[in-house]
N, C-alpha and C positions, 0 to 999 in steps of 0.2 A: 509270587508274581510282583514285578517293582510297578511302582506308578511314576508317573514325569509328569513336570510340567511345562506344557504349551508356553513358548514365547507367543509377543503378538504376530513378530515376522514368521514363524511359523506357522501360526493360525492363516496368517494373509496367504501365503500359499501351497497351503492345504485345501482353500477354497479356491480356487483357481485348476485341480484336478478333481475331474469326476468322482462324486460318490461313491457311485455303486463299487470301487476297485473295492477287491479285497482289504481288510485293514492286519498291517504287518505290527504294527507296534511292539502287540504285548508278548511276539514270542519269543522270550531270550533266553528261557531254559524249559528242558525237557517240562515239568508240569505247568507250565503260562502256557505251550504248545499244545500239549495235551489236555488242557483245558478250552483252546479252539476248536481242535477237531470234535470234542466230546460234545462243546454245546452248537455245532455250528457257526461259530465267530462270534457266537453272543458274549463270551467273557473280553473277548478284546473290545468291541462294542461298548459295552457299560466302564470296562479300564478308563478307554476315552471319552464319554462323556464325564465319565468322574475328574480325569484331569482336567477336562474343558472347565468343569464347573469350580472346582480347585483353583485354575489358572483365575479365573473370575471373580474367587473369592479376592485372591489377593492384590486384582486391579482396586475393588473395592473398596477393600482396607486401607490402599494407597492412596486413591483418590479422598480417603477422607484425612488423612492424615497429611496431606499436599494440597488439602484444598485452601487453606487461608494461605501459603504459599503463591497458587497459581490465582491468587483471587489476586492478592499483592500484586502478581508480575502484570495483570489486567490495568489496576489501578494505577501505578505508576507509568504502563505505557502511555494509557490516556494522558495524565497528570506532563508525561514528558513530550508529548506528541502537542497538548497545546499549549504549552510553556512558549514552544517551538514555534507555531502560528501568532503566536503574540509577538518574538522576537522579533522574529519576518516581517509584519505589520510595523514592529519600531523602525526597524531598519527600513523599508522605504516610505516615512515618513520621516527616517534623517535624509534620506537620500533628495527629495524633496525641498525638505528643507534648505541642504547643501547645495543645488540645484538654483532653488531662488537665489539664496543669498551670493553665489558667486555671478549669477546675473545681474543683480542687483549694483555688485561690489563693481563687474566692467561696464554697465550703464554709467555711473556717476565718474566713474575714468576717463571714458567718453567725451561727457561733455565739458569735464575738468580740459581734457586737452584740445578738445573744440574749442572754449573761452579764451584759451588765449591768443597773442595776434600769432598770424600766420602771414608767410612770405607765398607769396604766387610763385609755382613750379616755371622753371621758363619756357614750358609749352603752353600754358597758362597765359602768362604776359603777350606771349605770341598770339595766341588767338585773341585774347581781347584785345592788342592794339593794332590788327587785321582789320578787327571791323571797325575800329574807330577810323583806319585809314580810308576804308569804303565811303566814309561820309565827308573827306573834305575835298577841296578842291582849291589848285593855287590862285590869287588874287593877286592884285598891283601891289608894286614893291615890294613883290617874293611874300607877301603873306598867305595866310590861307584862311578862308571862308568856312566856315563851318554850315553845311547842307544838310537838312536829312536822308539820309540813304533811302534810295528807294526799296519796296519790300525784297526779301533774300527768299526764294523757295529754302523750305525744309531738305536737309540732304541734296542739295543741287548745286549749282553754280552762273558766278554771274562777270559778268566785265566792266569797265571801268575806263574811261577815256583820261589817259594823262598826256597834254602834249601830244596830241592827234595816236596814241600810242595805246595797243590794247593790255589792258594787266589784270592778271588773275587778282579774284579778293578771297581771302578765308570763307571759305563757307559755315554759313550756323547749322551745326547738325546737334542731335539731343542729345552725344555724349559729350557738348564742352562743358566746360567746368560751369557749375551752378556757385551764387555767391558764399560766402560764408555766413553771413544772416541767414540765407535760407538755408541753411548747413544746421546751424546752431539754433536757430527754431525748431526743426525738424527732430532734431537731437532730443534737446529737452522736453518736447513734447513727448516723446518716447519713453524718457527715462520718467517723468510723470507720472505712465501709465503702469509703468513698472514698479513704481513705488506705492502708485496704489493698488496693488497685487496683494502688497506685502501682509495686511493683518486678513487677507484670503487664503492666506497660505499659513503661516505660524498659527493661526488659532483653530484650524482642521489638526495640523500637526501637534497642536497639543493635548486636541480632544485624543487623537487616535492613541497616544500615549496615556492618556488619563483611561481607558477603557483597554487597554494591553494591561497596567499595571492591577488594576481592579481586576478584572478578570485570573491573574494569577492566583489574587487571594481567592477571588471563589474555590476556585480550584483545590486550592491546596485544603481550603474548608471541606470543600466537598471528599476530597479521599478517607480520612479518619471515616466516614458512615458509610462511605459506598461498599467499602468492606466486608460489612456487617448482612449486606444482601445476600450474598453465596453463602456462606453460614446458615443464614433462615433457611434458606430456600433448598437447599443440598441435602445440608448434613444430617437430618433426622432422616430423610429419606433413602439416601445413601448407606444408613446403619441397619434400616430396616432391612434393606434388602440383601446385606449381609447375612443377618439372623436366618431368614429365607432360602440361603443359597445352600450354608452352612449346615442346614435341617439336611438343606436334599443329600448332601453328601454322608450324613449320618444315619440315612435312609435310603438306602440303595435300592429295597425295592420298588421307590417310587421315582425312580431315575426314567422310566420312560412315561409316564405321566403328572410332570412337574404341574402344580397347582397354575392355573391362568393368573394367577396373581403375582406370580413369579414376573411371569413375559408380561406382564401389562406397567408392572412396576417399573422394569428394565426400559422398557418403552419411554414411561412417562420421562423418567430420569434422562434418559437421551435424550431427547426432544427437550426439556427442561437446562440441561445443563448448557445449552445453545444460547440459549432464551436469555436464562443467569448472566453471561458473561457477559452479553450485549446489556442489560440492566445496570451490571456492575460500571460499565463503561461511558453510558451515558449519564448517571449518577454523577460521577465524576465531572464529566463532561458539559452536560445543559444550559446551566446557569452561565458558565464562563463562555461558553459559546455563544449563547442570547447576546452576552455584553462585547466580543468581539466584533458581533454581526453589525453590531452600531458603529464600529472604527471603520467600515467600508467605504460609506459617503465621503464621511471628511476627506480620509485617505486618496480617495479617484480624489476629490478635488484640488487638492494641494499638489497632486502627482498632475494634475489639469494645468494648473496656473504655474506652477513651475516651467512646467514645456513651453508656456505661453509665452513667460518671461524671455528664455532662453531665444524664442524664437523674436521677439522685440529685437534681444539684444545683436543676435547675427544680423538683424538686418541694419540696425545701426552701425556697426561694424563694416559693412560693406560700404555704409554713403561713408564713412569717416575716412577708409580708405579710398574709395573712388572718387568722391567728393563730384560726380557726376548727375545729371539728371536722372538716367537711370535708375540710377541706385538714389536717388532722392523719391522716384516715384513709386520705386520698391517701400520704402520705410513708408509713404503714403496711404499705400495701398493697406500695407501692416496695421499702424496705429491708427485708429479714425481722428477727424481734425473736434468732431463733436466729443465729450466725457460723456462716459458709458460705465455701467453699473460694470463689477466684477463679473458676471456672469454672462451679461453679453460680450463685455471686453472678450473672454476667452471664446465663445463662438466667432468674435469675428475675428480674432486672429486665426483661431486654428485654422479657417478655412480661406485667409487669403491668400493668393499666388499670385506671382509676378513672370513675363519672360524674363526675367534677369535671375534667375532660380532657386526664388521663393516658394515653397510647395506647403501644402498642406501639410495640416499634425492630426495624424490618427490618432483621435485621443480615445478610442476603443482599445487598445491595447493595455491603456491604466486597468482597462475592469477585469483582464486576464491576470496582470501583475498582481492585483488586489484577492482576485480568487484564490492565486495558488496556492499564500499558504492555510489555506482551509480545507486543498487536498488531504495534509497531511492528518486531519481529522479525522476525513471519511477514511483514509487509507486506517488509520487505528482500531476505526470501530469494525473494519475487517478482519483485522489480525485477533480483534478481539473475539471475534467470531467463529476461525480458527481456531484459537484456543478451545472452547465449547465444543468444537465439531470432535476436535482430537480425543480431550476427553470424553467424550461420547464414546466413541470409538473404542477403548478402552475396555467399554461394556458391552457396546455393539458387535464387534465384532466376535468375541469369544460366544455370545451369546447365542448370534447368529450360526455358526461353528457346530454350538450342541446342540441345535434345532436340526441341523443337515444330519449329524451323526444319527440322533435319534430315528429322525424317516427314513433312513438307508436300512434297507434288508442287511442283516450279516450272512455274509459271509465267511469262505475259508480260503488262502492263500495256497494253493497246492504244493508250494514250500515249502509251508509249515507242516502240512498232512504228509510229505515226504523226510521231514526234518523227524517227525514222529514215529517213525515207520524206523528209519534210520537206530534212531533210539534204543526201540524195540530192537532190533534185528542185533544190534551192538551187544545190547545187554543178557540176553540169550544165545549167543553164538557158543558153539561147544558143549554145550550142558545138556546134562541127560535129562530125560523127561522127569525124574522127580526132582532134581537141582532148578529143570522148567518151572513146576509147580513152585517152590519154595519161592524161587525170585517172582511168579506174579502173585503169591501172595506178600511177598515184599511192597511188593508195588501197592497193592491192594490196603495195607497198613498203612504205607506213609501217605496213602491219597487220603486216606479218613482222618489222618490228624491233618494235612493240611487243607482240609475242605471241609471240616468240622461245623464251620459258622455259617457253609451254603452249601446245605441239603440235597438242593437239587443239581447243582453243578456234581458234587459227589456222586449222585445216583449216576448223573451219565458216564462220567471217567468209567466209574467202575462197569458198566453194561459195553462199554468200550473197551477196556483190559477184557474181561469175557468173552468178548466175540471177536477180538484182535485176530487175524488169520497167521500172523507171525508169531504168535504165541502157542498159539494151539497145537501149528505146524512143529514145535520145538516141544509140547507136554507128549503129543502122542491120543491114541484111542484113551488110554488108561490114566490119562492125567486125570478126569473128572472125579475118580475113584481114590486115587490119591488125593487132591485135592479137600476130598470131604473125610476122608480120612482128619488128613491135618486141623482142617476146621473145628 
């Protein structure tokens, strides 16, 4: 009778067909066949719990000799996973940083080219010397008097008597040009508030860097001992249970009443080895996590005030090119005329707006940027999870396997009781009834030395050869008497 051993793929779907089927395994010659029918399917039966328990020994052996391996590929996931959330945290707090500083760089460009003189565009000239026109009037000897104009409606229009003659005047609407004082006030006011950003921003930026590189060293301190947990925690019990399993196979007749220390063992360890890998992970992980969790604040804030900056600077950019009231009252609206602490400064820009289309800054979105790479933490301590659950499963599953074989009635495959018959019928075909007799005491010989060590599987074959109807049929009346003759 051969034995095999169970892969796990084939364990997984052997439990996915009903039990009760007959079990074909063991019959692949005439006495593993003859051995089914004889005991009822008990010998294929106990075949396969002994492999099952076999298969299981040597998940076990595996699992311990792979366990400082799999404990390793734990530690370093961790170790690589927040390496990774430290980077992420560097990087948008250069990005930040890069962020101000090129705000900062076209702020001060700004109002370098604000300072200097400028020539009025000749739409420009046009319109202011429109309304200068509106206010004189000619006087004696072709001079002209200088009058004050009377008031202009906003956006409207007005007339003007020259020489009994009606004549359009430039109308004052809110996009003419504003002076370049108040251009260059405006400006610098701006770039001001932008420069007092600056150690709002570089000194978050540096903390979040000083708590990314710290946090590495945790880390890398912490793997050498996290290590050492799956070790404790595993491997003496993982040996045990070896010893235990090992028994049951060198003890066959205790194959259907495995000791409850067996299954409670196998339990614990599963549910255990779950536990282990999440321990080994956070070991790793804790401390440098605590010290990342502090680079949060700064981080939103410097990714805050940067936005802030950037949005200063687009709006100065806009009065510098439009050079309009408009966009003077946009920049207004933006920087307040009062100094304001960093922290209101950023509330009240993020949320002013202008019709000239200045919009608010969701600065909610820094605290998604800032979370994400902390996903990759939690996503770790799942995979580390996994790990635990696999290994489990290792044990679990085969385990589970010889609990099902066990509570299954045996059976017999009608195959096999026809594969047998077959046999019979083959090996007696032609033979006179005492050639009969000889070959079923042949039979009757090799079954006692191959069934020597199980007694009682022997007693049935042989009560089986005896009562065989295809045998009998080929001895005759008179075989009995031959028979004991021979004996």
């Amino acid at each position: 009778m051969k034995t095999r051993s169970y892969a796990l793929a084939t364990v997984a779907l052997v439990s996915l067909f009903p039990l009760a089927a007959p079990l074909r395994a063991c019959c692949d010659d005439f006495w593993s066949c003859a051995a089914a029918v004889a005991t009822g399917g008990l010998s294929c039966e106990v075949e396969n719990l002994i492999n099952s328990i076999k298969n299981l020994i040597q998940n076990v052996a595996k699992l311990v000799s792979t366990l400082a391996s799999q404990t390793a590929d734990v530690v370093n996931l961790a170790k690589t996973e927040l390496d990774g959330a430290a980077n992420d945290l560097r990087n948008l707090a250069s990005q930040a940083e890069s962020d101000f500083n090129n705000a900062a760089q076209t702020a001060q460009s700004i109002v370098n080219e604000a300072s200097r003189p400028q020539m009025l565009a000749p739409q420009a000239v046009g319109a202011f010397a429109g309304v200068g026109a509106a206010t004189s009037r000619p006087g004696a000897g072709g001079t002209a008097t200088s009058r004050p104009a009377p008031p202009q409606p906003i956006g409207g229009s007005s007339v003007n008597r020259v020489g009994g003659a009606a004549a359009p005047v430039a109308a004052m609407r809110l996009d003419l040009p504003v002076s370049p004082q108040e251009v260059l006030g405006a400006l610098r006011r701006a770039q001001q508030a932008v420069d007092g950003l600056r150690p709002d921003v570089l000194q978050p930026v540096n903390q979040v860097r000083q708590f990314a590189t710290q946090a590495g060293q945790q880390v890398a301190a912490a793997a050498s001992s996290a290590a050492n947990i799956a070790q404790t925690a595993l491997l003496a019990p993982l040996q045990t249970l070896g010893n235990m399993l090992t028994d049951l196979v060198n003890h066959p007749e205790r194959i259907f009443d495995p000791s409850k220390i067996v299954d409670d063992a196998i339990t614990q360890i599963t549910n255990q080895v779950v536990t282990t890998m999440t321990q080994v992970h956070d070991a790793v992980m804790q401390q440098a996590k605590g010290t990342l969790d502090l680079a949060q604040k700064p981080l939103q804030d410097a990714l805050d005030r940067a936005s802030v900056a950037k949005k200063i600077v687009d709006a100065m950019q806009r009065l510098q090119r439009a050079r309009s009231k408009p966009a003077l009252d946009a920049l207004n609206a933006v920087v307040p005329r009062q100094p304001m602490d960093a922290r209101m400064l950023v509330s009240q820009v993020a949320a002013a707006t202008h019709a000239s289309g200045i919009t608010a800054l969701n600065l909610g979105q820094h605290h998604t940027m800032v979370l994400a790479p902390f996903n990759r933490i939690a996503a770790s301590r799942l995979t580390a999870q996994t790990v635990g659950t696999q290994m489990g499963m290792k044990l679990k599953g085969p385990w589970l396997q010889f609990k099902r074989i066990q509570a299954t009635p045996p059976t017999v495959d009608p195959a096999t009781r026809s594969r047998v018959d077959a046999d019979l019928a083959r090996r007696f075909a032609g033979k006179s009834p005492a050639e009969a007799v000889a070959e079923k005491q042949a039979l009757l010989n090799e079954a006692r030395v191959r069934f020597a060590k199980d007694p009682q599987t022997l007693r049935k074959i042989e009560t089986m050869l005896n009562g065989n109807a295809i045998i009998q049929s080929h001895i005759g009346p008179h075989g009995p008497a031959v028979l004991t003759q021979q004996q």
